[in-house]
N, C-alpha and C positions, 0 to 999 in steps of 0.2 A: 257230579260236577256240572256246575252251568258251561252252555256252549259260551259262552263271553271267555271265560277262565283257560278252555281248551284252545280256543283259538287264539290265544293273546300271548300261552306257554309253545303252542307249536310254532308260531312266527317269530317268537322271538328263539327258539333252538334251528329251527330250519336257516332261518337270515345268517347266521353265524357260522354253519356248516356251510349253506350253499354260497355263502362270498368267498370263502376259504378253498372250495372243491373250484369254482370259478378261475379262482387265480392261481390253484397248481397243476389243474390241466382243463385251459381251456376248449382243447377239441374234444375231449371226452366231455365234459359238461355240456357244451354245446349238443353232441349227438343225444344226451341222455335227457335235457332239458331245455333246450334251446335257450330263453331266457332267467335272466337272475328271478323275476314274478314268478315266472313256470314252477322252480325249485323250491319256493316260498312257500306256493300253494294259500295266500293268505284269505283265499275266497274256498278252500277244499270244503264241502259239504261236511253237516254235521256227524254224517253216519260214518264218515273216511276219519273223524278228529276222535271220534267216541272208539273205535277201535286200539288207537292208542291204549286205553286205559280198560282193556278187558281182560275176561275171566283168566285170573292166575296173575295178572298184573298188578303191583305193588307203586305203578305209578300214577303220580299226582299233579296238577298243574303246576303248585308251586317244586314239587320236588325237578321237574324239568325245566321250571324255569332256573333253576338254580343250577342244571348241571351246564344249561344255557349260558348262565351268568360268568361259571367258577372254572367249567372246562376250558384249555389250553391248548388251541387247535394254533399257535401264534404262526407255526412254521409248517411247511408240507411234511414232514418226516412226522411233525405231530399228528396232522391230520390225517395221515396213511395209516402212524400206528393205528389211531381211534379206529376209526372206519374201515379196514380192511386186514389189522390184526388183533382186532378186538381188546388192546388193551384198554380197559373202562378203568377210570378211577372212582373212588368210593362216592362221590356225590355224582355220579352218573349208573347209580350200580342199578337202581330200577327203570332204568334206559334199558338195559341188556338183562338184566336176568327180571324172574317172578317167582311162582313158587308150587306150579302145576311139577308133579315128579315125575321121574321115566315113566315111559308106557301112556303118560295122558295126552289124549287129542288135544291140539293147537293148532292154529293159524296164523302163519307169519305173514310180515310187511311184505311187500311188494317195490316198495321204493327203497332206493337203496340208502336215503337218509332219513326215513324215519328209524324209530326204536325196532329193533330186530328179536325176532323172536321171544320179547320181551314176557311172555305167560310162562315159559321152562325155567325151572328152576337150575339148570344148567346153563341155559340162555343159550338151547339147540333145539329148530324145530325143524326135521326133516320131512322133505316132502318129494313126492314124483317127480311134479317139475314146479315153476312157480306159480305162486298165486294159488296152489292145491293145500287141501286142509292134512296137516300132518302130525306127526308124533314126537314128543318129546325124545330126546337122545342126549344120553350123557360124550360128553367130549373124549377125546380119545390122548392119551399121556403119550410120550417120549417111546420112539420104536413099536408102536399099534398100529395096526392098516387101516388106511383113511383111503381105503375104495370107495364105491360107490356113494361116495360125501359122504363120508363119515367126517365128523367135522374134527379138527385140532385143537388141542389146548390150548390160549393163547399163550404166542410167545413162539408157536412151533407152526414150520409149512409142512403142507403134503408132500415131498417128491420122492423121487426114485422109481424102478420098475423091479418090482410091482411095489406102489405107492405105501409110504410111512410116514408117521411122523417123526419131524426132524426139529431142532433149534435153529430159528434164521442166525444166518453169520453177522457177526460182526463188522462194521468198518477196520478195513486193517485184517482181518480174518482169510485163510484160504477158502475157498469156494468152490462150487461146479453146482453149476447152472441146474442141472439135472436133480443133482443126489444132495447137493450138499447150498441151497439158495441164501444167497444175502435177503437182507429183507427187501419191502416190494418196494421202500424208494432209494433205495441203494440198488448198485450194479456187481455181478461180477466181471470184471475185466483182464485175462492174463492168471485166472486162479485167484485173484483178492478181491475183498469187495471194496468199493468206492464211490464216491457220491456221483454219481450220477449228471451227465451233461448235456445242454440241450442243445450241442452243437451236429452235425452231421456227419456224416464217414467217418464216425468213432469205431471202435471193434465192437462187435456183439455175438453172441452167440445166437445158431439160427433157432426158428421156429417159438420163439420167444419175443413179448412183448417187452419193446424195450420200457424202461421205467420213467417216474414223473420227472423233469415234465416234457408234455404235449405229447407223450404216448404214439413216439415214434416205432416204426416195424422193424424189425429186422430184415436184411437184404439174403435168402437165403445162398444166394449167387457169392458176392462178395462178403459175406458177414461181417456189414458197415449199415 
């Protein structure tokens, strides 16, 4: 691929994520990129854009500009799903998967909006910590232990002691914080889940980040 092509696909996927991540939580954007250019990256060096499109990768300039184009980030609940519970739709599928099988070395992103682990043909590359070169891993189904990152299948969180996979709850759905998590831009509040508020001295549970937006703490003291 010419660098013209890579760079004209990754600015136009990054601008659309990063205006989106911008405005449903702006203190977290802030800390992770300070500015809307920062997250663009539209000057990133050739060798940071050619990475995108390596070994086991099935993506292409036009196939991300198009998932750029078609993908539907309109709301925060969209934007959560995509990016932090991995639900990809089909013209975004060589965004997140490739075609390297278990057990093959890979190297995943480092930013949390470029394409992820996109060489796995499970679209899982675990590693020590980040930015280390690692190994493909298949996802782990309904009731599997998701210790040590193991990752989940989309559609399910890690929790409980000692850690499994679970289905996030529902809006309307009973909950616990712990064992049984609404999704990550919904709240549980009282045992149900609910959308989530960005107002102050709401209840929450401790030791838990409260949800988007503006990724407020929990008060372990008064759990407000």
């Amino acid at each position: 691929f010419t660098e013209s092509a890579m760079r004209a696909a990754s600015i136009a996927y990054n601008t659309k994520l990063c205006t989106v991540y911008q405005q449903c939580d702006p203190y977290l954007f802030k800390e992770d990129y300070g500015t809307l250019e920062s997250c663009i990256s539209a000057d990133a060096p050739v060798t940071d854009l050619a990475v995108l499109f390596g070994p086991g990768s099935t993506l292409t300039p036009d196939s991300l500009t198009a998932c750029a184009t078609e993908l539907d980030v309109s709301t925060c609940e969209k934007f959560v799903r995509y990016i932090y519970e991995n639900e990809v739709p089909d013209v975004c599928h060589a965004v997140a998967y490739g075609t390297l099988p278990i057990g093959s070395a890979c190297s995943p992103q480092t930013s949390t909006l470029a394409p992820l682990w996109n060489q796995c043909e499970s679209g899982r590359c675990q590693t020590p910590y980040v930015g280390a070169c690692g190994t493909c891993v298949d996802v782990v189904q309904a009731g599997g232990s998701c210790e040590n990152y193991n990752y989940c299948a989309p559609g399910f969180a890690c929790a409980g002691t000692p850690p499994i996979c679970v289905p996030y709850r529902e809006l309307g759905q009973s909950c616990d914080p712990v064992n049984a998590p609404c999704h990550i831009d919904d709240y549980c509040v009282s045992g149900t889940c609910v959308i989530p508020t960005a107002e102050t001295d709401v209840p929450c549970a401790p030791n838990v980040i409260c949800p988007f937006p503006n990724q407020q703490s929990c008060n372990s003291v008064t759990h407000k």
